[in-house]
C-alpha positions in Angstrom: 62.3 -120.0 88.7 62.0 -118.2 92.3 64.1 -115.1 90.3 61.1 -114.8 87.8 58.8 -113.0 89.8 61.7 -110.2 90.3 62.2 -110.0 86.6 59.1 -109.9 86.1 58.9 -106.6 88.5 62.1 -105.3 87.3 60.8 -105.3 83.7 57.6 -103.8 84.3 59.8 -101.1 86.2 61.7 -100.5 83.5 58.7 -99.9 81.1 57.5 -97.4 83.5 60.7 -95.9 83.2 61.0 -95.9 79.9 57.3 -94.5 79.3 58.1 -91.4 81.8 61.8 -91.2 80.2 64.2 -89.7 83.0 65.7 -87.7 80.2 62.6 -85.2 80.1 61.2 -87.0 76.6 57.3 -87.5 76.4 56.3 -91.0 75.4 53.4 -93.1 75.2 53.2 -96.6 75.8 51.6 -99.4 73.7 48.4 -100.9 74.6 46.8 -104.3 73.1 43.5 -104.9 72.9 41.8 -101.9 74.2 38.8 -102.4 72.1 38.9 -105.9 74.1 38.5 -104.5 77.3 35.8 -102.2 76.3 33.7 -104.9 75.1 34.1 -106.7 78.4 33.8 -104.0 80.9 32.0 -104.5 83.8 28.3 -103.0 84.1 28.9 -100.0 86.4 25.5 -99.8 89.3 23.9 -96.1 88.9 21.9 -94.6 91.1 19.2 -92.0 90.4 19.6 -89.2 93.2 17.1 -86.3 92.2 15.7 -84.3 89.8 17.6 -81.1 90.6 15.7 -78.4 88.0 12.2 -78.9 88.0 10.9 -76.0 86.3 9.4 -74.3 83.2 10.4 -71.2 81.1 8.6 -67.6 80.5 7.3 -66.8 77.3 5.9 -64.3 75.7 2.8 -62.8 77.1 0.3 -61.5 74.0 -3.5 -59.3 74.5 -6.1 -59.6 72.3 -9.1 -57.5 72.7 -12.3 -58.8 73.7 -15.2 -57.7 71.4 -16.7 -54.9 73.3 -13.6 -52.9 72.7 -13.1 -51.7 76.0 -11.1 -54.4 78.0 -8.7 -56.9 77.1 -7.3 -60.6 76.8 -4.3 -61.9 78.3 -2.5 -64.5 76.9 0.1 -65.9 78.5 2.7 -68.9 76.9 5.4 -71.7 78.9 7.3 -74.2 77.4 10.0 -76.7 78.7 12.4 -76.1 76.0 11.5 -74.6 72.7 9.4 -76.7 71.1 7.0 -77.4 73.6 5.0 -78.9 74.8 3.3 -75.1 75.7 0.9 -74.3 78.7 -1.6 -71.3 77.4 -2.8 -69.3 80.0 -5.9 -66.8 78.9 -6.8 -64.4 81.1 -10.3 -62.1 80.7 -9.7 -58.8 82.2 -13.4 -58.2 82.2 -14.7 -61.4 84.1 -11.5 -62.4 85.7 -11.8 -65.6 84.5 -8.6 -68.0 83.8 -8.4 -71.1 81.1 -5.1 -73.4 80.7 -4.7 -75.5 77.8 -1.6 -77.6 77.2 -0.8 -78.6 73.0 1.8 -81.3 72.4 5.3 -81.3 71.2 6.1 -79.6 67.9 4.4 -75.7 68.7 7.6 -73.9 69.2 7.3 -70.3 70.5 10.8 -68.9 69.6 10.9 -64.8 69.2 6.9 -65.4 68.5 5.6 -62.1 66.4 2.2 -61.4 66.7 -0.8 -59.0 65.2 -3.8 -57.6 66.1 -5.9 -58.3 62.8 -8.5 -55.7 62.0 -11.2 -58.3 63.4 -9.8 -58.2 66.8 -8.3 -61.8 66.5 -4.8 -62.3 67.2 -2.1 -63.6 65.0 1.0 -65.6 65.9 3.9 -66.6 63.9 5.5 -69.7 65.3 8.0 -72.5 64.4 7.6 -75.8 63.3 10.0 -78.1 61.6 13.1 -77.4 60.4 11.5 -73.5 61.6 9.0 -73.7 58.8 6.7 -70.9 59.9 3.3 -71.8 61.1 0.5 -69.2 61.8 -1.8 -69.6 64.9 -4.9 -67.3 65.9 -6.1 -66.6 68.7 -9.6 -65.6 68.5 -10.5 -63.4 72.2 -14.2 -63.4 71.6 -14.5 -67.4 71.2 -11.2 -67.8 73.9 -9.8 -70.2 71.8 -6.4 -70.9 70.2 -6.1 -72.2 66.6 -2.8 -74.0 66.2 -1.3 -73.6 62.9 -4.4 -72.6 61.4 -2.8 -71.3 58.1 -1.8 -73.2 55.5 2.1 -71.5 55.2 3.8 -71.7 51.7 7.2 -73.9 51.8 9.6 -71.0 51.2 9.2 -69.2 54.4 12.0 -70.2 57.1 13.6 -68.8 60.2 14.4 -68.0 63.2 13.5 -64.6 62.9 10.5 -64.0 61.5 8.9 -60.6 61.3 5.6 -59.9 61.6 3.6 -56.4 60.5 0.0 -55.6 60.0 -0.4 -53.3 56.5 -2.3 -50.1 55.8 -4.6 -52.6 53.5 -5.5 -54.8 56.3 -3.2 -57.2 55.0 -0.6 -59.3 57.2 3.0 -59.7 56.0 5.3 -61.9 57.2 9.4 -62.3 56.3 12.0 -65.1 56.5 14.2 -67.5 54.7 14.2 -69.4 51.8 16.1 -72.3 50.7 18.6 -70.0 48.7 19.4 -68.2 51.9 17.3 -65.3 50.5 14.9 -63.2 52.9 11.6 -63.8 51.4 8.2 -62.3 51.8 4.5 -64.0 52.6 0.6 -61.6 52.7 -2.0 -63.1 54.8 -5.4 -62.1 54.0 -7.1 -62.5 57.7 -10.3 -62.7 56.5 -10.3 -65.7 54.4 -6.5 -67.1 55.3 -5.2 -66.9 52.1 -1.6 -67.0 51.3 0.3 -65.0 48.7 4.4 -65.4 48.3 6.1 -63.2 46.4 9.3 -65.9 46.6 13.0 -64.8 47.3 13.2 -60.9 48.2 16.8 -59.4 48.0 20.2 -60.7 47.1 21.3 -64.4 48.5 23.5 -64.1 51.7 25.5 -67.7 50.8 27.3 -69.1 51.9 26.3 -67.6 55.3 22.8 -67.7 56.5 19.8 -65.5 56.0 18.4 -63.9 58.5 15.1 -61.5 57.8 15.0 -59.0 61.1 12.8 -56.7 60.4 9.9 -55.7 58.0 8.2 -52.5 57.3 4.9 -51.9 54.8 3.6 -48.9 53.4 0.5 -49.0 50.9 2.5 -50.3 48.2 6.4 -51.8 49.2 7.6 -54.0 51.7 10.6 -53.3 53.4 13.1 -56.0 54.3 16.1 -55.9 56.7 17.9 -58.9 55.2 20.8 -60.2 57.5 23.5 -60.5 58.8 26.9 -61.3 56.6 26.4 -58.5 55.1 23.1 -56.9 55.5 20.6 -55.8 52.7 17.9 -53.5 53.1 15.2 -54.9 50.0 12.6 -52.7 49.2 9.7 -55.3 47.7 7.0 -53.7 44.9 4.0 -55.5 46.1 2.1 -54.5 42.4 4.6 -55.5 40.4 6.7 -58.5 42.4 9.9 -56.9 41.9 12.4 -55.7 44.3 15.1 -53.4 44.7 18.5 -52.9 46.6 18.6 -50.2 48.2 21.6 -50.1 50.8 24.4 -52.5 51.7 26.6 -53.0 54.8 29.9 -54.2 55.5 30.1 -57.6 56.0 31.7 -56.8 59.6 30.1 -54.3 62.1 27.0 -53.0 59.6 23.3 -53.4 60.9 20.4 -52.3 59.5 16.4 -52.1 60.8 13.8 -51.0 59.0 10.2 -50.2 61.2 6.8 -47.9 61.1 7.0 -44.9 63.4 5.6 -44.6 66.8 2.1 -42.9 64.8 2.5 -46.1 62.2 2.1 -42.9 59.8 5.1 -43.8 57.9 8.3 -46.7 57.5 11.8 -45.2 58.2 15.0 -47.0 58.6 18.4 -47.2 60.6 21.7 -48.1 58.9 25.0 -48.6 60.1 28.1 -48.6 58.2 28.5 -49.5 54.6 29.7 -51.5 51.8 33.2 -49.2 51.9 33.4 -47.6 55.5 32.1 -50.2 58.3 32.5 -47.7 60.8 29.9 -44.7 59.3 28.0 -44.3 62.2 23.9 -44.8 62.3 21.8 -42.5 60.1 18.0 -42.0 59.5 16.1 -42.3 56.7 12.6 -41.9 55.5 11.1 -44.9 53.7 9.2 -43.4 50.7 7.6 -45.0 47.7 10.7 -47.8 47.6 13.4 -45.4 47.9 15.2 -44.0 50.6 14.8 -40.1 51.9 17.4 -39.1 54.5 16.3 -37.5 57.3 17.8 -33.8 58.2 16.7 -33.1 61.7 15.1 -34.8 64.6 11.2 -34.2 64.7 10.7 -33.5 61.3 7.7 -34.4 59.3 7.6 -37.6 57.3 7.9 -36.5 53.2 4.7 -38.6 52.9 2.2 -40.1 55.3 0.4 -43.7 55.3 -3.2 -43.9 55.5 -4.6 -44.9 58.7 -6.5 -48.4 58.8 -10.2 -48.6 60.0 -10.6 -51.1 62.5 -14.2 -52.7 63.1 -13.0 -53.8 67.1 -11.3 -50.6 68.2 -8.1 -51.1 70.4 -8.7 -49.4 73.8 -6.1 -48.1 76.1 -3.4 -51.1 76.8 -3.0 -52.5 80.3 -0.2 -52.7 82.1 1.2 -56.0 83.1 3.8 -57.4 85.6 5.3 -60.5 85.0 7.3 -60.8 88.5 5.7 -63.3 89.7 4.8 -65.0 86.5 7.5 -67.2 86.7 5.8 -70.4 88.6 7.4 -71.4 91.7 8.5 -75.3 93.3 4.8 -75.8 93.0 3.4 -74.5 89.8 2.0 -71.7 91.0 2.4 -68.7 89.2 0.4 -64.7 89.7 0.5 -62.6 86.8 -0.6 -59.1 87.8 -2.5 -56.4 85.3 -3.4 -52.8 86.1 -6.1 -51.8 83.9 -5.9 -48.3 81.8 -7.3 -45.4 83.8 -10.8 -45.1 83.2 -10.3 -41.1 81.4 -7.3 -42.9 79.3 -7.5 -42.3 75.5 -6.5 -44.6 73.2 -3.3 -43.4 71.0 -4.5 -42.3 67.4 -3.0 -45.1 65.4 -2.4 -47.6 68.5 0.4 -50.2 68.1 -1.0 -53.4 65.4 0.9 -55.7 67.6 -0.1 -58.4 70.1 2.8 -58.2 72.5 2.1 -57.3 76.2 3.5 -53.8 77.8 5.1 -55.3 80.3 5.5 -53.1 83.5 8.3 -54.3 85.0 11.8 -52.2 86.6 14.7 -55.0 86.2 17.0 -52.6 88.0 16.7 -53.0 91.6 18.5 -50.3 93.4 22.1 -50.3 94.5 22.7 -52.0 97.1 18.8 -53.4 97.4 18.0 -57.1 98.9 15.5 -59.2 98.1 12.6 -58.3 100.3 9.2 -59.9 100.6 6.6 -58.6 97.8 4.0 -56.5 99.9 0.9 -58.1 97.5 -1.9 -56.1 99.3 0.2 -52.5 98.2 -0.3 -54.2 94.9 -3.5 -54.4 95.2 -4.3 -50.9 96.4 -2.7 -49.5 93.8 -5.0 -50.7 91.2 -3.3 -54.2 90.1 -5.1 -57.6 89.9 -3.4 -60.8 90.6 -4.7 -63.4 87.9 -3.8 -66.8 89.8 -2.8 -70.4 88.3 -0.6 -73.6 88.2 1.3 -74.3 85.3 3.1 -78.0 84.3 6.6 -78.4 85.6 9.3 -80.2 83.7 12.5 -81.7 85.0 15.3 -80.5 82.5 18.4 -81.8 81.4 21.5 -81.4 83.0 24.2 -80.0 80.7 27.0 -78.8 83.3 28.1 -80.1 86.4 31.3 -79.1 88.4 32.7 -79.6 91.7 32.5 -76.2 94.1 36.1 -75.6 96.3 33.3 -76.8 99.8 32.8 -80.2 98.1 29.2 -79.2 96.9 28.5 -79.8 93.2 27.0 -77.1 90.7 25.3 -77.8 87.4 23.1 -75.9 84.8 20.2 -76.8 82.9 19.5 -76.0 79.2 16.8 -73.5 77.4 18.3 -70.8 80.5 16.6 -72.8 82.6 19.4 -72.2 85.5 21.3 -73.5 88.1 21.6 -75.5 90.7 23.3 -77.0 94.1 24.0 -80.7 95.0 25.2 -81.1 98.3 27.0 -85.2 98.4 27.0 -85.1 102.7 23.3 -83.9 103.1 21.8 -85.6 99.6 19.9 -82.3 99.1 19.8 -80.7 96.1 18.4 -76.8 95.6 17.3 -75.4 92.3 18.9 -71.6 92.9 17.2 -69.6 89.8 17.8 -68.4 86.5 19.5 -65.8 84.8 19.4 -64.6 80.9 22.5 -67.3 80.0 22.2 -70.2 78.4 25.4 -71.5 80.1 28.3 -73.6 78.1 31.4 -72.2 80.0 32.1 -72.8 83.1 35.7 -71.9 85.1 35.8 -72.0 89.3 38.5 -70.0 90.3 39.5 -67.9 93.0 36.6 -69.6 94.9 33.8 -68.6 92.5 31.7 -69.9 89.8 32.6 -67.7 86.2 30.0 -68.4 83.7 29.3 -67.8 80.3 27.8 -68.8 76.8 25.4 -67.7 74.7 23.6 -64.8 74.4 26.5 -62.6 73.2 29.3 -63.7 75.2 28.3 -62.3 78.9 30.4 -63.2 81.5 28.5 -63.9 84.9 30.5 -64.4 88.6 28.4 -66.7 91.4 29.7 -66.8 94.7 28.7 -69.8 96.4 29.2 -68.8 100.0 26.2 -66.4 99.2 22.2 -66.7 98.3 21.2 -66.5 94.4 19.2 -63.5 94.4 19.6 -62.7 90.9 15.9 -63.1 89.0 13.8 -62.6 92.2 11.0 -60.4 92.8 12.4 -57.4 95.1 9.0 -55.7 95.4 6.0 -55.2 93.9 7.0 -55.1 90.0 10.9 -55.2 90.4 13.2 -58.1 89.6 16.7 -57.9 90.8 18.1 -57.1 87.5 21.8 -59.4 86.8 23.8 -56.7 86.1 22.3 -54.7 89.5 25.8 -54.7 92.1 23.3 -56.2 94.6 22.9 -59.2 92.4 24.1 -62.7 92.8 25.5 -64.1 90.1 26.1 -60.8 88.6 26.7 -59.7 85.0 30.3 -58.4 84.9 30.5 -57.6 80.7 29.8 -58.6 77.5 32.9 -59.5 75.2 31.9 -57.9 72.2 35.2 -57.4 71.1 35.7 -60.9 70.8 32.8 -61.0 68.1 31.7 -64.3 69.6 27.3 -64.9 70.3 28.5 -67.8 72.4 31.5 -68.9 74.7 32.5 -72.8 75.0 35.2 -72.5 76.8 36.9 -71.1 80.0 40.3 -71.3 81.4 42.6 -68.6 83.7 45.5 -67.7 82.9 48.2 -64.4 83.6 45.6 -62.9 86.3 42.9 -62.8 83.7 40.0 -65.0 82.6 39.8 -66.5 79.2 36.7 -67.4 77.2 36.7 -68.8 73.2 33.7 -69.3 71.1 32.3 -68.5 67.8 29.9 -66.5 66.3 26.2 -66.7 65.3 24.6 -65.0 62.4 27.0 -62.8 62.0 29.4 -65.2 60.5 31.0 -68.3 61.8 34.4 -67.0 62.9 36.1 -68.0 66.1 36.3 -65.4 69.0 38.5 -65.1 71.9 37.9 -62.8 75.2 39.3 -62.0 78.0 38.0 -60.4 81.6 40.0 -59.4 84.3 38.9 -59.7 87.9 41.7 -58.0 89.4 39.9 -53.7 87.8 36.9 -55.4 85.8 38.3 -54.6 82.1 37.4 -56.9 79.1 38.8 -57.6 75.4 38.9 -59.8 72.9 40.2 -60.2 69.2 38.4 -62.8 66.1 40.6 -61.5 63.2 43.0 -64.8 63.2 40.1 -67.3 64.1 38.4 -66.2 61.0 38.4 -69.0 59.2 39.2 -71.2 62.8 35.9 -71.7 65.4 37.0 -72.0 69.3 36.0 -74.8 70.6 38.1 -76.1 73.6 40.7 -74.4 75.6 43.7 -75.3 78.3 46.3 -73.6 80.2 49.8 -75.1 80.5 53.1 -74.2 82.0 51.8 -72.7 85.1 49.2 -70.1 83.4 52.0 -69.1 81.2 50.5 -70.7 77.9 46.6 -70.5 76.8 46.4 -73.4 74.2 43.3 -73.0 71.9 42.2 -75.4 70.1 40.2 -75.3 66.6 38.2 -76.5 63.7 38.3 -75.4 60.4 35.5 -73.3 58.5 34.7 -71.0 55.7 35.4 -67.6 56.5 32.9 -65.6 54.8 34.3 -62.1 56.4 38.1 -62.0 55.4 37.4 -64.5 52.5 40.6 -66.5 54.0 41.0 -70.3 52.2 39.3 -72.7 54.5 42.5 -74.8 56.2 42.9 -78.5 55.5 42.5 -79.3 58.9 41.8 -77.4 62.9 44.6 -76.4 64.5 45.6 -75.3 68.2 46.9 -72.1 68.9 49.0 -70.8 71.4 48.8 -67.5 73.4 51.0 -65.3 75.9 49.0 -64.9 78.8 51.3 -62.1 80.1 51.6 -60.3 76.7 47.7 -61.4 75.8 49.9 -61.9 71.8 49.4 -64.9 70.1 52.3 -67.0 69.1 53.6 -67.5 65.5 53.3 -71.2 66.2 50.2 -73.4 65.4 50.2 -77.3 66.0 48.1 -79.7 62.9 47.9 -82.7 65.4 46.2 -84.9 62.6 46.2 -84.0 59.2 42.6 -83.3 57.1 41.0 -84.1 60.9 37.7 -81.3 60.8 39.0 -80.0 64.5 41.8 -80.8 67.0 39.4 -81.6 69.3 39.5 -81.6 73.0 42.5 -80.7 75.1 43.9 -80.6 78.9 46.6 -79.2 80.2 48.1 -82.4 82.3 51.2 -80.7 83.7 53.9 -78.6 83.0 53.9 -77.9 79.1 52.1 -80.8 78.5 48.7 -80.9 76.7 46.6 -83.9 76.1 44.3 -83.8 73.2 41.8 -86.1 71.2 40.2 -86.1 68.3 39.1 -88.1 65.1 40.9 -89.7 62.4 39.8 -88.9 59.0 41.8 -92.2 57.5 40.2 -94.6 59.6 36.6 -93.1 60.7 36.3 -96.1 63.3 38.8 -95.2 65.0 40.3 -91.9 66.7 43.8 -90.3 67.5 44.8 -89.4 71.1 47.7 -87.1 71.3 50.4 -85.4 73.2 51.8 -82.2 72.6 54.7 -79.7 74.2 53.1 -76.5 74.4 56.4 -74.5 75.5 58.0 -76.0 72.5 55.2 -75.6 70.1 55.3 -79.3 69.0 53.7 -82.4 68.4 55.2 -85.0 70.8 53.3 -88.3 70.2 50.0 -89.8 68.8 48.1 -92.7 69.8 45.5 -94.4 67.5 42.2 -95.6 69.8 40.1 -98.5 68.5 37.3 -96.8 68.2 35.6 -93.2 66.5 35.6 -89.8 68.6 32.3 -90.4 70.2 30.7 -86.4 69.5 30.9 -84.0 66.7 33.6 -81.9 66.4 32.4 -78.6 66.1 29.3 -79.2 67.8 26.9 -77.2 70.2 28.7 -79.3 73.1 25.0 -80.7 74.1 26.3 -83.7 73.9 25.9 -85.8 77.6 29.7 -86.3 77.6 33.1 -84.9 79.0 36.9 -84.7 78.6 38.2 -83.6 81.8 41.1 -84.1 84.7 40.0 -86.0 87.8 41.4 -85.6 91.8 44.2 -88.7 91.1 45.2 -86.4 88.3 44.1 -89.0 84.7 42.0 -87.7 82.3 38.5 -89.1 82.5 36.3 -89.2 79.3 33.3 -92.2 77.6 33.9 -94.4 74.8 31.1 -96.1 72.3 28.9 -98.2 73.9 28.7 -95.6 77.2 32.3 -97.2 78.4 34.0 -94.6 80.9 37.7 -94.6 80.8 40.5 -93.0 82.2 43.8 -91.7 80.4 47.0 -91.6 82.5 48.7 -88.6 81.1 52.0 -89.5 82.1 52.2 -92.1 78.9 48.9 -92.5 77.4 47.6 -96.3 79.1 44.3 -96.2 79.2 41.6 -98.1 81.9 38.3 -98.5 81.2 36.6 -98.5 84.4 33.2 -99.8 83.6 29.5 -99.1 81.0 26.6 -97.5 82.4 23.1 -97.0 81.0 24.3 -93.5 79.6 27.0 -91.1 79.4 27.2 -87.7 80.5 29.0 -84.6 82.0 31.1 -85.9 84.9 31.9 -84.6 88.8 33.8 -86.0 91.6 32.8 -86.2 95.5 34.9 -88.0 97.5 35.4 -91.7 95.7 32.1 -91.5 94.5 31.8 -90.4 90.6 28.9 -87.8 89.6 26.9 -87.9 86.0 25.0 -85.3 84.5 23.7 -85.8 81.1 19.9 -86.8 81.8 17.1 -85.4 83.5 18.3 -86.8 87.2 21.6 -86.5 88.6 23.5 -90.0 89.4 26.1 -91.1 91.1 28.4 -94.6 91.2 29.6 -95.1 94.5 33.3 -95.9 95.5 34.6 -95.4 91.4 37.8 -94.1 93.0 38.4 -96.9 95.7 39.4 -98.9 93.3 
């Protein structure tokens, strides 16, 4: 019996061995009752640490005129995250007084149109649920804010949502309806009536509708009806009929329809066409429902559109800086207005809507620091600060990374920034914002590469440096992102790619990889590329047509960019939609996709995510259509192009394939070099790559993005950041 022991070690050896297999095979061992130990993990301690983005976002800043027709109202909006709840700011330029209201969750506004009715009263078109547009009014000479004060009809959605003021006094608004036609609504602001003249131009299905712009003479409506492909609708407002009258290509065609700078007529810009997507842009005249090229620059209008009388004139617009709008650690926030000169004139036909002229140079000079704002030259030069506080919000954090000093870096949501977590000094800095609303993330070369959605920018952040990017230089200037002198800095957009927004990041032959999908446009998936080394950018979308980007790895020393998938319709190439996501494999020196592709699990929506864990090797995970309870963790040879091993998990891929990646979760590699990812029932668990065995190291109260610092383990995923102490001593 004293020999047992021994062969007890001498077996377990030799299941080791076996599981690593000398002979260069990839294999995973089995593993009993894993569902077991989840249920009977132990409850991990967390501790809160901070709150590291306590802030609030910019919105849009509308004026109103007050009734004596000669100064103005200022109304200024903030929200959390788009939805609310909203701080209102009104400002009276001719008493100088200041009123906040806060409205409760629900008020959402998203790309808010607005319009200066006839009356002088101001009209809004927000979002409500499911973006049902709502209609609030602002009324300057009672300072008071009606939310959703107009009964809507049903069938107006959407994200965009036009606004315009008509020649009869009328207000017209565009969207979506339910058949993913644009569709049209009149507003009668005297009485807040409703008229809907239903869907307006062919259906986009299966993609999404998408109404961008809207122009009204005295009898049609003009629709720019988006995006795969565009329409421009011309609607008979007598008559309820509408009309076709130019289509794009469903790739690279864009079309805007809009009054003239006089409002004395509707003109349009259209690029491409059904049959050549690259005829470049052309003018044309929008007269009596039909289209009237234009021949030269300057030329008259072929008809002109009655001007409308206004009982409250609009007088000369103010200017307004929002530099310092943007409320600081303490709520307080200084929006600055320069009345018009007192011998200024009022335009002719002035502008119908509400939005603000902002006065505001984003481009700092070359070179420029931050400096400190010199207020009293302000001051002397004619501007007025209008001081208040505004309600802070802690946001969610969505990111969270380890920096090459031991320092951690996250991002909020709703572009409400970055920040810094330092583990020795337990302080935590809140650095600033810049336009990104931040899903990829890639430190390399000791600096943070960012990017995400808008269009597909890439930013670079060196940490060894202050943020100055977003801060007032002087009086009205902002160091603009893209300035040289700004930190992060916006290097390029990857419009080659196609992609709106970036998920994922890796490096790879020198350059910088980043894979995504589009928005609006279509759904397809789009890969870019920048490289650091002479600041040149790329991208392709043809083959991810019908496959969305959703995670990507390197393997075999950089050599191999391994993409992985889920399947969609492909609306733009009319491709078959595939059975199943797939990865895809890429050259890094060549930047040429290989022939290859790798179906880890048959009819699964995506492949899910993947690491590269050494060598060729890729470690991926993702659901299993048979048995939706459970899930499929795999292995794959990337050099080879094959499917090595699969593993079936006792329980179902815990987030949506295909999905925003808002999720508080993560699939990442940790410093003892396992794969560290959650389980149902908020169960972290580590995967050793070398054969699959997984440990389940403990449940907390939730999941979340995850970061390392020494043997402590860092979560993201909630408002505060948290930490569980001495994960890795064990």
């Amino acid at each position: 019996m004293k020999f047992l022991p021994f062969f007890i070690l001498f077996l377990a050896n030799l299941l080791n061995a076996w599981a690593k297999d000398p002979d260069g095979a990839w294999r995973v061992a089995p593993q009993d009752h894993l569902d077991e130990l989840i249920a009977n993990a132990p409850v991990l301690k967390t501790e809160a640490l901070c709150e590291p983005i306590l802030t609030v976002r910019l919105g849009n800043t509308f004026v109103a005129p007050n009734p004596d027709g000669k100064t103005w109202k200022v109304l200024q909006i903030y929200f959390p995250q788009y939805g609310g709840p909203n701080t209102l700011v009104m400002m009276d330029l001719a008493t100088g007084k200041v009123k906040v209201e806060e409205t409760d969750r629900g008020f959402n506004f998203h790309l808010a149109p607005s319009v200066i009715a006839p009356d002088g009263r101001l009209f809004i078109s927000i979002l409500g649920k499911s973006m049902h547009q709502e209609i609030c009014i602002y009324d300057p000479a009672k300072n008071e804010i009606q939310l959703n004060a107009i009964a809507m009809p049903e069938d107006i959605y959407g994200e965009t949502h036009p606004m315009v003021l008509g020649p009869d006094g009328m207000i017209y608004c565009a969207g979506s309806g339910q058949d993913k036609a644009a569709t049209v609504v009149q507003i009668d602001p005297r009485t807040g009536k409703t008229h809907s003249y239903g869907s307006v131009g062919p259906s986009h299905a299966p993609s999404g509708c998408w109404a961008y712009s809207l122009a009204v003479d005295e009898r049609y409506a003009y629709v720019a009806s988006g995006k795969v492909p565009w329409h421009l609708v011309a609607l008979d407002r007598q008559t309820g009929k509408w009309e076709t009258l130019a289509t794009t290509a469903k790739v690279d065609g864009f079309i805007r329809v809009m009054r003239s700078n006089d409002g004395r007529s509707c003109m349009a810009r259209i690029v491409g066409d059904e049959k050549d997507s690259s005829k470049e842009a052309e003018s044309y005249w929008l007269v009596d429902g039909k289209l009237a090229p234009m021949t030269q620059p300057g030329e008259p209008p072929p008809k002109t559109i009655r001007s409308l009388s206004r009982p409250v004139p609009l007088p000369p617009r103010p200017e307004i800086s929002v530099a310092a709008a943007t409320p600081d650690v303490n709520g307080d926030a200084t929006l600055w207005v320069r009345p018009a000169p007192p011998d200024a004139k009022a335009p002719a036909v002035d502008s119908d809507s509400g939005s603000a002229k902002i006065s505001q140079d984003r481009k700092a000079a070359d070179g420029a620091a931050p400096e400190i704002p010199n207020d009293a030259a302000m001051e002397a030069e004619g501007w007025k600060p209008f001081r208040y506080k505004v309600a802070l919000y802690p946001q969610s954090i969505y990111r969270l990374t380890e920096l090459p000093d031991g320092r951690l870096f996250g991002a909020a949501g709703a572009y409400e920034g970055n920040f810094i977590f330092d583990p020795k000094t337990g302080k935590s800095e809140h650095l600033g914002k810049i336009h990104l609303s931040q899903f990829a993330t890639l430190v390399h070369d000791g600096k943070v590469w960012m990017s995400g959605y808008p269009s597909a920018p890439v930013y670079v952040f060196d940490p060894a440096k202050p943020w100055t990017a977003g801060q007032r230089v002087s009086g009205t200037q902002v160091m603009e992102d893209g300035s040289p002198a700004s930190n992060p800095r916006r290097l390029a957009y990857l419009k080659e790619s196609g992609a709106h927004k970036m998920y994922a990041a890796v490096a790879g032959g020198g350059k910088l990889w980043f894979g995504g999908r589009w928005y609006r446009t279509g759904a397809a998936g789009g890969l870019g590329w920048y490289d650091p080394r002479d600041g040149s950018s790329g991208g392709i979308w043809e083959p991810f047509s019908n496959y969305q980007i959703n995670f990507m790895t390197s393997a075999d020393n950089g050599k191999l960019l391994v993409i992985s998938t889920h399947r969609i319709s492909d609306p733009l190439l009319n491709k078959s939609k595939p059975e199943q996501g797939a990865l895809f494999f890429l050259d890094t020196a060549t930047g040429k996709l290989l022939g290859e592709r790798v179906d880890p699990v048959m009819h699964a929506k995506g492949a899910g995510p993947i690491l590269g864990v050494g060598g060729a090797r890729v470690l991926g995970w993702t659901e299993n259509p048979e048995e939706p309870q459970t899930s499929i963790l795999y292995g794959v040879d990337a050099a080879a192009r094959k499917l090595v091993w699969t593993k079936k998990l006792p329980f179902p891929f815990p987030v949506q394939i295909g999905s925003n990646q808002k999720e508080p979760w993560d699939f990442r590699l940790g410093p003892d070099g396992k794969v560290w990812s959650w389980a149902r029932d908020r169960a972290l668990f580590r995967i050793n790559p070398t054969d699959g065995m997984i440990e389940v190291v403990g449940r907390l109260d939730k999941s979340g993005p995850i970061a390392f610092s020494g043997s402590d383990v860092y979560l993201g995923g909630s408002e505060s950041l948290r930490r569980v102490a001495d994960v890795l001593a064990h």
